[in-house]
Structures are given as C-alpha cells and as structure tokens.
PyMOL CGO cylinders between C-alpha atoms (Angstrom):
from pymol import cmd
from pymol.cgo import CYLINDER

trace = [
    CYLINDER, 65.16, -0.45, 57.53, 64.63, -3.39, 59.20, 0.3, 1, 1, 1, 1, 1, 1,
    CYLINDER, 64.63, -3.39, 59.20, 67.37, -5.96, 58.31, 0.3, 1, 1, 1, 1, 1, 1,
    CYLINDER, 67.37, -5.96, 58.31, 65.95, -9.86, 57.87, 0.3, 1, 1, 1, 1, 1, 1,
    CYLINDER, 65.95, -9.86, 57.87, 68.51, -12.50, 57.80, 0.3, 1, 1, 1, 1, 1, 1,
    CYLINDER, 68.51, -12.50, 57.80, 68.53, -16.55, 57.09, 0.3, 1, 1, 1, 1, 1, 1,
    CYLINDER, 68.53, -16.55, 57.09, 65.82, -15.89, 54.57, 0.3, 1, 1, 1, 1, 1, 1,
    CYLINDER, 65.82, -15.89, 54.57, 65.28, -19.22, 52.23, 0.3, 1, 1, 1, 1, 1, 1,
    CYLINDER, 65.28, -19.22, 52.23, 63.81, -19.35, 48.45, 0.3, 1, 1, 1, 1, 1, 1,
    CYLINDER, 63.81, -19.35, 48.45, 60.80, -20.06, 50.15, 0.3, 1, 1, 1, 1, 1, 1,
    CYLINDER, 60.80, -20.06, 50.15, 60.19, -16.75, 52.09, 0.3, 1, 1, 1, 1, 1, 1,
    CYLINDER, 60.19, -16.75, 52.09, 60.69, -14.99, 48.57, 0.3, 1, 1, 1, 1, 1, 1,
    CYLINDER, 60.69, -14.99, 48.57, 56.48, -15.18, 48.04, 0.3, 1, 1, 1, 1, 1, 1,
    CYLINDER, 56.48, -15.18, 48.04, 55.50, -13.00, 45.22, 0.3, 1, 1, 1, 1, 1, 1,
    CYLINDER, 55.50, -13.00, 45.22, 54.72, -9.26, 46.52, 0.3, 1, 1, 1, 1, 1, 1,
    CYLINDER, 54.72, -9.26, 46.52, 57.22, -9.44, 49.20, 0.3, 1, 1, 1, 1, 1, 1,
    CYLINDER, 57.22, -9.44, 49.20, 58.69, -6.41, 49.75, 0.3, 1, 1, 1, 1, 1, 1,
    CYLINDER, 58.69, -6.41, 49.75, 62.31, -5.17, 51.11, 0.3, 1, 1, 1, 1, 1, 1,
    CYLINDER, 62.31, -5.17, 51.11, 64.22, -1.80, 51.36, 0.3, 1, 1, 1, 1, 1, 1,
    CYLINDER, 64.22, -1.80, 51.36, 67.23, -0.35, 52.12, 0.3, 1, 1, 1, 1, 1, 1,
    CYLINDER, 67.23, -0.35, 52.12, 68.65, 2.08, 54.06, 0.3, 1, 1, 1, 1, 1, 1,
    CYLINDER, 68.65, 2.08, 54.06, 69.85, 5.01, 52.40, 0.3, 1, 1, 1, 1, 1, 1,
    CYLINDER, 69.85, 5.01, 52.40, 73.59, 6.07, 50.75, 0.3, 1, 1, 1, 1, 1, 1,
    CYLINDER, 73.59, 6.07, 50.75, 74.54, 9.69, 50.14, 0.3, 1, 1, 1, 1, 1, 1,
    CYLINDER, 74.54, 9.69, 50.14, 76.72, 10.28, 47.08, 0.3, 1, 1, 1, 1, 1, 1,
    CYLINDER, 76.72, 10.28, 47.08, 79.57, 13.14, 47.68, 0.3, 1, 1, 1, 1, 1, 1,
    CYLINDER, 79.57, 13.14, 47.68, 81.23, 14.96, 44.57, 0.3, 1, 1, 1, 1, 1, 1,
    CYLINDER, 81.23, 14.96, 44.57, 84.08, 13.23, 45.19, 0.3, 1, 1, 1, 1, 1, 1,
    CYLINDER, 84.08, 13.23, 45.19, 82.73, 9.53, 44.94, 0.3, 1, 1, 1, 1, 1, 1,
    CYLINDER, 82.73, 9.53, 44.94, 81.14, 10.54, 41.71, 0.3, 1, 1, 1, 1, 1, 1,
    CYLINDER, 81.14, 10.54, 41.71, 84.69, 11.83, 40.10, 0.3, 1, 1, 1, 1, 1, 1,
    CYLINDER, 84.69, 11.83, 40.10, 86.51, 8.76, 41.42, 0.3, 1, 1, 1, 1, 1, 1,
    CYLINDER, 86.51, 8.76, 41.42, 84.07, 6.06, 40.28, 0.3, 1, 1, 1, 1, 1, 1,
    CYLINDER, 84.07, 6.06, 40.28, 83.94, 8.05, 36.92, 0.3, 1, 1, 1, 1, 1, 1,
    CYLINDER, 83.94, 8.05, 36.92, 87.41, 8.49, 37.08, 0.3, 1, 1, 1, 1, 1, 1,
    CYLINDER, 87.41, 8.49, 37.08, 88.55, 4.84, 36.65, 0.3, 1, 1, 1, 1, 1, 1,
    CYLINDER, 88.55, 4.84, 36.65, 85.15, 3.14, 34.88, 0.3, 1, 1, 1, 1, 1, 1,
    CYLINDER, 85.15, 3.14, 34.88, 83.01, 6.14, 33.18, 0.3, 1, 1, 1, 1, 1, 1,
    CYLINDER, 83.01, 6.14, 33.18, 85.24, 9.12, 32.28, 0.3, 1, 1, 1, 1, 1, 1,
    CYLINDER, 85.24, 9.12, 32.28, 82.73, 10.73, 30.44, 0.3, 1, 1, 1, 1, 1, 1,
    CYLINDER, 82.73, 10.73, 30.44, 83.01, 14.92, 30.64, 0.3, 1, 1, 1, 1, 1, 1,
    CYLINDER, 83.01, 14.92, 30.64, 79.92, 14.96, 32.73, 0.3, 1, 1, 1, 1, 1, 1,
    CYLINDER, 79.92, 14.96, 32.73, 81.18, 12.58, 35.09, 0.3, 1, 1, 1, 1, 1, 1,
    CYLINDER, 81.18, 12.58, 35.09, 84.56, 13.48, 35.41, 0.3, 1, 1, 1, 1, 1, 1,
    CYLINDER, 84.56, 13.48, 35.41, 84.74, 17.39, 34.77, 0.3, 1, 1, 1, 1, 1, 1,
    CYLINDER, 84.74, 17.39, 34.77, 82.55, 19.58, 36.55, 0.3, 1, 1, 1, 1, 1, 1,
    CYLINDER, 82.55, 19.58, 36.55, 82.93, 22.51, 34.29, 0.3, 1, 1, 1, 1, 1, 1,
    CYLINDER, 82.93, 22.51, 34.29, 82.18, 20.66, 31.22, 0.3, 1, 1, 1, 1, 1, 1,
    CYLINDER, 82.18, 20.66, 31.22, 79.46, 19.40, 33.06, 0.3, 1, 1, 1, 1, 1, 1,
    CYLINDER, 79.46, 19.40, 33.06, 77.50, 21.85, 33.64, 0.3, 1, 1, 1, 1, 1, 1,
    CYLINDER, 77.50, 21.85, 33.64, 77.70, 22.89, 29.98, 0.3, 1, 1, 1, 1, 1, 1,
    CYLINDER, 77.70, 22.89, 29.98, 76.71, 20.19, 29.12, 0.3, 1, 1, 1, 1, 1, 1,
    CYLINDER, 76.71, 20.19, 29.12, 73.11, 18.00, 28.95, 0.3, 1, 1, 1, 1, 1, 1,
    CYLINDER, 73.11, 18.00, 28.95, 72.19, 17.64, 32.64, 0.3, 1, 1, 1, 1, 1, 1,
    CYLINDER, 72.19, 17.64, 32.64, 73.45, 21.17, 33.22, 0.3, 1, 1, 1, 1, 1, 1,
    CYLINDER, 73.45, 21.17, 33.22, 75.62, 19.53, 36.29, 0.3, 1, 1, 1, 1, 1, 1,
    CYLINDER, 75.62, 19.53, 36.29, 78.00, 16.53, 37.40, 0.3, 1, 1, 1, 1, 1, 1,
    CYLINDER, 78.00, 16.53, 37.40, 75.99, 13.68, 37.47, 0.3, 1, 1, 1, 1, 1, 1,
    CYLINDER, 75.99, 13.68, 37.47, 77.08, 9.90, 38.63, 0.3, 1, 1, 1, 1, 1, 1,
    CYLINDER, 77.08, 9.90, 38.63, 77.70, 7.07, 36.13, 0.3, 1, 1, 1, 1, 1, 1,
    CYLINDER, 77.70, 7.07, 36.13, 74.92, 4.66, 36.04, 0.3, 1, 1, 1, 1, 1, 1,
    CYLINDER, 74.92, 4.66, 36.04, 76.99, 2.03, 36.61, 0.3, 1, 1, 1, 1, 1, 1,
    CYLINDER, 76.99, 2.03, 36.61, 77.94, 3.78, 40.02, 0.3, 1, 1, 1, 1, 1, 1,
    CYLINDER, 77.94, 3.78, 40.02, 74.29, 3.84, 40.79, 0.3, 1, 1, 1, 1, 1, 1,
    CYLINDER, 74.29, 3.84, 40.79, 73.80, 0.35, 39.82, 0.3, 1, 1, 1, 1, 1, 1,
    CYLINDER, 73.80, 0.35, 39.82, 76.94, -0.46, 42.31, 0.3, 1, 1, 1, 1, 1, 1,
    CYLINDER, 76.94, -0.46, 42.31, 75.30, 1.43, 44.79, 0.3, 1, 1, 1, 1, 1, 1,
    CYLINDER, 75.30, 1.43, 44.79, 72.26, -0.45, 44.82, 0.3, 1, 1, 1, 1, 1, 1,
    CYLINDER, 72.26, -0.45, 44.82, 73.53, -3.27, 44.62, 0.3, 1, 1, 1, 1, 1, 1,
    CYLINDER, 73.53, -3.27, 44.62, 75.88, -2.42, 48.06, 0.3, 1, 1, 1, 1, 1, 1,
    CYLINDER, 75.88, -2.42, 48.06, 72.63, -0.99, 49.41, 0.3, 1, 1, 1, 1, 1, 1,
    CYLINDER, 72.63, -0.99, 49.41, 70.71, -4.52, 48.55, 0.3, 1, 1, 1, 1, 1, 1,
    CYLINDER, 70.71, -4.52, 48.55, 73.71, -6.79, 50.43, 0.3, 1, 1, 1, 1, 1, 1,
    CYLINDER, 73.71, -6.79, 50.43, 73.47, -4.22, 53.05, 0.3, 1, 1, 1, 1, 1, 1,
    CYLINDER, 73.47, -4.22, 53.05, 70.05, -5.19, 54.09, 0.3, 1, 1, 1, 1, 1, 1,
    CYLINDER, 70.05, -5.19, 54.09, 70.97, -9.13, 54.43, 0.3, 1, 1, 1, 1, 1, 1,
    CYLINDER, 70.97, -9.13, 54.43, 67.72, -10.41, 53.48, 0.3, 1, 1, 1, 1, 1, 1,
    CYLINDER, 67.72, -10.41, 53.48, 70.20, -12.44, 50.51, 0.3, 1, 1, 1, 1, 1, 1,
    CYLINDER, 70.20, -12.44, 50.51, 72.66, -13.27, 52.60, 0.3, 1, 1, 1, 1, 1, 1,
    CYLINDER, 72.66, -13.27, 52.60, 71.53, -17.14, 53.18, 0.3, 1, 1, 1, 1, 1, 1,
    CYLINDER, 71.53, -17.14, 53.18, 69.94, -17.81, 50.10, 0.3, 1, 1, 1, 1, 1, 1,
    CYLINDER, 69.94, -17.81, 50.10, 71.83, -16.32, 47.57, 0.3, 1, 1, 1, 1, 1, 1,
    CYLINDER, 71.83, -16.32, 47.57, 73.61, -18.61, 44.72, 0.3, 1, 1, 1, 1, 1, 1,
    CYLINDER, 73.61, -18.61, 44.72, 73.93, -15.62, 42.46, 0.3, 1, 1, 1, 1, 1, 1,
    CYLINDER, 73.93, -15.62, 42.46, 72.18, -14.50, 39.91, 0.3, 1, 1, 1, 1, 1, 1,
    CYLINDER, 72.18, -14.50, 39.91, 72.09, -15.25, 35.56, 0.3, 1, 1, 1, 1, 1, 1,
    CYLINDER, 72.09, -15.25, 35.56, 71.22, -11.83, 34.80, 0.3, 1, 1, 1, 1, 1, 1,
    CYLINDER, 71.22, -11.83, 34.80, 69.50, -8.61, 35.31, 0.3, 1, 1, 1, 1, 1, 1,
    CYLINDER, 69.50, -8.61, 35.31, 66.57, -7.42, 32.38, 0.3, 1, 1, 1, 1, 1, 1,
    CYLINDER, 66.57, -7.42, 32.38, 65.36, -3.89, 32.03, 0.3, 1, 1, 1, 1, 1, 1,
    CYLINDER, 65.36, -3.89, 32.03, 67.83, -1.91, 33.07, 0.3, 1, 1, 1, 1, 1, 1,
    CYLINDER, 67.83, -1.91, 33.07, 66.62, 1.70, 33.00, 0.3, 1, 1, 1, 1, 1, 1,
    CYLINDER, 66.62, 1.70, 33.00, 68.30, 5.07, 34.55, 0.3, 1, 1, 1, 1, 1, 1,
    CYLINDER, 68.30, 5.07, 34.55, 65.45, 7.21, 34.88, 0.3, 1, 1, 1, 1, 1, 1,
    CYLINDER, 65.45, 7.21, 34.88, 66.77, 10.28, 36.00, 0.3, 1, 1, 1, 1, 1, 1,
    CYLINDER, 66.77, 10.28, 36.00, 70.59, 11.96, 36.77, 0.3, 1, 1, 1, 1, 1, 1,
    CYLINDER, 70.59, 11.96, 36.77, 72.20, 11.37, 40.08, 0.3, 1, 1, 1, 1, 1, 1,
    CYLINDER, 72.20, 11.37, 40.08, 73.80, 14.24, 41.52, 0.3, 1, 1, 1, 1, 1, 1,
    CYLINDER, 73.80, 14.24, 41.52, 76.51, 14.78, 44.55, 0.3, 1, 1, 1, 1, 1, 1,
    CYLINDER, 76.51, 14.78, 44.55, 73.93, 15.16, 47.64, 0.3, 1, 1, 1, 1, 1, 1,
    CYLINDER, 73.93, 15.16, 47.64, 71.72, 12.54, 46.45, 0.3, 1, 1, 1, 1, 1, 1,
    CYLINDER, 71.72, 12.54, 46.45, 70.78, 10.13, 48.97, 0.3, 1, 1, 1, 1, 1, 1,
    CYLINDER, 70.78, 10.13, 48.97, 69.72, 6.78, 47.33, 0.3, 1, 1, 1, 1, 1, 1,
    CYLINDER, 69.72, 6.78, 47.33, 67.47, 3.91, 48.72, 0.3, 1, 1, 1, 1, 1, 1,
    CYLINDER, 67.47, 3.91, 48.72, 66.83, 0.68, 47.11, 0.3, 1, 1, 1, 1, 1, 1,
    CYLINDER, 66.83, 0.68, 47.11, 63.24, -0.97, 47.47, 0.3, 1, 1, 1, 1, 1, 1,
    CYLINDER, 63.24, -0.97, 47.47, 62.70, -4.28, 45.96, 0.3, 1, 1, 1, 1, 1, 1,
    CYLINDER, 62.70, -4.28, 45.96, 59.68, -6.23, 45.16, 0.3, 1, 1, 1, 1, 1, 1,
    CYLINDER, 59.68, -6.23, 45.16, 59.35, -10.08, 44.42, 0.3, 1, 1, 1, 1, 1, 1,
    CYLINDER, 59.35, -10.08, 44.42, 57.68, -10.16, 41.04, 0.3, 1, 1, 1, 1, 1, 1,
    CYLINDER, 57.68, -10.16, 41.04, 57.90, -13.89, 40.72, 0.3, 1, 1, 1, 1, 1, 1,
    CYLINDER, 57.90, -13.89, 40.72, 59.40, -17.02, 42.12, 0.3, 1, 1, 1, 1, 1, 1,
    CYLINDER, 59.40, -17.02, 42.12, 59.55, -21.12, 41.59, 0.3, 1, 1, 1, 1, 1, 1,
    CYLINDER, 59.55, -21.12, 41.59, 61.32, -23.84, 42.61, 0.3, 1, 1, 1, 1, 1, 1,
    CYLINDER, 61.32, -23.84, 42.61, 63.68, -25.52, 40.05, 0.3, 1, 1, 1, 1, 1, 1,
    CYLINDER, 63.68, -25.52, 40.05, 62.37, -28.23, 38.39, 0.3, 1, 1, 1, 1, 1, 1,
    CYLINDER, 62.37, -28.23, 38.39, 65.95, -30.15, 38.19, 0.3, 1, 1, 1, 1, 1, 1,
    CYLINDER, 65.95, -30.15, 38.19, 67.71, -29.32, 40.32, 0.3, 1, 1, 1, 1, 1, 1,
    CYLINDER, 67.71, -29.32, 40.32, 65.45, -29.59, 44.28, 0.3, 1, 1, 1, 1, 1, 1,
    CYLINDER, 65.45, -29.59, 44.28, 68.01, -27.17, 46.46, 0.3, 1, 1, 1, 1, 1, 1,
    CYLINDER, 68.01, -27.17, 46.46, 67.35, -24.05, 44.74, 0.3, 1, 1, 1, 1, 1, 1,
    CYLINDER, 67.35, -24.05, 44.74, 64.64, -21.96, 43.38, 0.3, 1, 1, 1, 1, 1, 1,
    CYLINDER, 64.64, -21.96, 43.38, 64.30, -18.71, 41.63, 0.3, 1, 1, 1, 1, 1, 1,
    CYLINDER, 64.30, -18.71, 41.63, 62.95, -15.68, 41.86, 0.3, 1, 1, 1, 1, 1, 1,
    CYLINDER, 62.95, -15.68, 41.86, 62.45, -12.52, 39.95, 0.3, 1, 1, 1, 1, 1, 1,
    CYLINDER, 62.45, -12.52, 39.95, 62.87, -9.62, 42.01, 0.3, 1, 1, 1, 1, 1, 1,
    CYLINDER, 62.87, -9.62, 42.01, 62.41, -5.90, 40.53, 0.3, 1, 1, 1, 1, 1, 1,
    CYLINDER, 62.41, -5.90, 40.53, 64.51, -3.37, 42.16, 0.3, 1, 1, 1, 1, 1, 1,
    CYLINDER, 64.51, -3.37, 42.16, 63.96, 0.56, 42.47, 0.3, 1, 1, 1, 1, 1, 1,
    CYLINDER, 63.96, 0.56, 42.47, 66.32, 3.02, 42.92, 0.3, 1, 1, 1, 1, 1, 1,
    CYLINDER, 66.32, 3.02, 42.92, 65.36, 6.31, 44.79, 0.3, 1, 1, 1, 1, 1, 1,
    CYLINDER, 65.36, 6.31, 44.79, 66.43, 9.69, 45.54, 0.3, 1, 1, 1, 1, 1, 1,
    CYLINDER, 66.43, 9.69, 45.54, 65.65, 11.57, 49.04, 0.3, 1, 1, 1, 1, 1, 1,
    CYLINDER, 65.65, 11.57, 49.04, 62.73, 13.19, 47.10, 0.3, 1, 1, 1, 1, 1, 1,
    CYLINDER, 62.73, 13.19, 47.10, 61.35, 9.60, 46.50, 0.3, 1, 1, 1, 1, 1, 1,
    CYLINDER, 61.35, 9.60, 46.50, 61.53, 9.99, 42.68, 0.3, 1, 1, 1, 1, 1, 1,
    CYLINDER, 61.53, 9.99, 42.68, 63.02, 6.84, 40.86, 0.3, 1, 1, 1, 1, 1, 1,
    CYLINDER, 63.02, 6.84, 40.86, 66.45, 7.07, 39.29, 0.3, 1, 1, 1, 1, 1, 1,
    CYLINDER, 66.45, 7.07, 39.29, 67.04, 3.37, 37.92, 0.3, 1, 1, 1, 1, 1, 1,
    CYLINDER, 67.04, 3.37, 37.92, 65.39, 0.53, 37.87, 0.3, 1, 1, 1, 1, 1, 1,
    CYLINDER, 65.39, 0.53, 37.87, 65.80, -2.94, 37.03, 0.3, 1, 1, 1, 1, 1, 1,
    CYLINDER, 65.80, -2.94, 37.03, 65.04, -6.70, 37.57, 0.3, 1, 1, 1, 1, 1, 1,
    CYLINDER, 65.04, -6.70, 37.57, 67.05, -9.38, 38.72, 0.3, 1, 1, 1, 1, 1, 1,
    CYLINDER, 67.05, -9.38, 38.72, 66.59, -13.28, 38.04, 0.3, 1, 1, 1, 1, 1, 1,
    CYLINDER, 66.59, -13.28, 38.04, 67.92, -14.68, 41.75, 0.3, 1, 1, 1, 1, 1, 1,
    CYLINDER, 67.92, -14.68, 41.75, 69.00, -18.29, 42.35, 0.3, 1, 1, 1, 1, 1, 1,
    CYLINDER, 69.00, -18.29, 42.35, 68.01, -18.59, 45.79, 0.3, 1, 1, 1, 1, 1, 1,
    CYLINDER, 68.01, -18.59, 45.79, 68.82, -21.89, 47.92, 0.3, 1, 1, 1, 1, 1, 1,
    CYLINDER, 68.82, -21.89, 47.92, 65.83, -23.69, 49.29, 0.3, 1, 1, 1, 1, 1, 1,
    CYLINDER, 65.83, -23.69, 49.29, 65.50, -24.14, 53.18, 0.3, 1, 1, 1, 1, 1, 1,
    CYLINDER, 65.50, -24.14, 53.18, 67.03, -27.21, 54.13, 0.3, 1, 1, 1, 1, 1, 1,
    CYLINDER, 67.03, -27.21, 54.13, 65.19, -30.17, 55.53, 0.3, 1, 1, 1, 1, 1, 1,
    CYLINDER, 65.19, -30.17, 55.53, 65.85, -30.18, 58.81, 0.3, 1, 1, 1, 1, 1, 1,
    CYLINDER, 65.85, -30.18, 58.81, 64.50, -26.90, 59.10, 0.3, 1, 1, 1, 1, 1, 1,
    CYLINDER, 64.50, -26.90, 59.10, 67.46, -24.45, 58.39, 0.3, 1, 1, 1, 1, 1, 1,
    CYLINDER, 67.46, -24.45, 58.39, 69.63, -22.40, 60.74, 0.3, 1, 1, 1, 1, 1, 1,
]
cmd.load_cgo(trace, "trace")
C-alpha cells in the first residue's frame, strides 16, 4: 500500500484508485465488538453459531464497516481534504466475515465536482470494496465525500 498524503478535491479525478493495507480479525475482536453493538447469537456465541445460518461466528457488519473505514483513514489519502461526508448509499454485506479473515479496502472515485456555492470544497463519490485474503468481496458501499479544494497559493 502505498500511502498518499495532502491530496486536494482536485486529485479525486474519476477512476482514481486507492487501497489499503490489510486488517486481520481475531475471535476475540468479533465477540467484543458484538458484545457491546451487535449481540446477535452468531456474533456473540460460538456454539449457537455454528448451529446456526453461517454454520460459524461471523463479525457484525457494522464491525466490518468500522474496519474499513479504520483501514480507509489508515491509508491518508483523506487526511487533507476531508470535510466529512452526508452519507453513504448502497450498503451491501456480501458475504460472512469470519475470525482469520484478513480484510483490505480498495476504493474507486466514481464521480466528483466542485460545489457550485460554496468555491472551497468539492465532492466526490467514491465506491468502496471490502475484501477478504481470498480477494472475494464482503461489503461494499459508496460514500458522498466533501473534499476541500487546494488552496490558491498552491497548498502545503
């Protein structure tokens, strides 16, 4: 992963492309994320789990989605430009998450313009995929960015 930092609205052209590093979940991050925000029995007990659906403890998707987004700040290509974001569409978890999973995030500019009121800030659409060490997508989703333009004089 190669990390890219003081990136500005501008350098978010449509097909750009960024990825991560990769995470490993252990059992025991699953059960204590689950634990606190997602105590469902196939979260939380790994008995019931594998009796149940995915025949196994899987993670919550909102601890994948956590993840991934750790995994995206991680990289730093939002650390200049960010002014946060007014929402994430199609959110999808594709397929479980299990302890020994080791998860990547790859992102891809879908689409970006500059505001039309307001000249410091653009933004950009940016779809995000989530994926396992066997390269097979788990989640997926896209985020609307509000991304600061480069200043004037150049930027730092």
């Amino acid at each position: 992963m190669t990390q890219e930092k003081d990136l500005y609205f501008e350098d978010f052209t449509v097909g750009r492309t960024f990825e991560s590093s990769g995470m490993t979940l252990t059992e025991s991050q699953i059960l204590d994320f689950a634990w606190v925000w997602d105590p469902q029995p196939f979260h939380i007990d790994v008995a019931a789990a594998e009796a149940g659906p995915y025949g196994g403890l899987i993670s919550s998707g909102f601890h994948t989605m956590c993840i991934a987004f750790r995994l995206i700040h991680d990289t730093g290509y939002l650390e200049t430009a960010s002014m946060g974001s007014p929402g994430i569409d199609e959110l999808r978890w594709l397929k479980p998450v299990r302890p020994g999973d080791t998860l990547r995030t790859a992102a891809e500019v879908l689409e970006s313009k500059p505001s039309s009121s307001k000249p410091d800030r653009g933004m950009a659409r940016i779809r995000y995929a989530v994926v396992n060490q066997d390269g097979e997508e788990v989640m997926s989703f896209i985020t609307i960015h509000i991304l600061r333009r480069r200043p004037a004089d150049g930027g730092a």
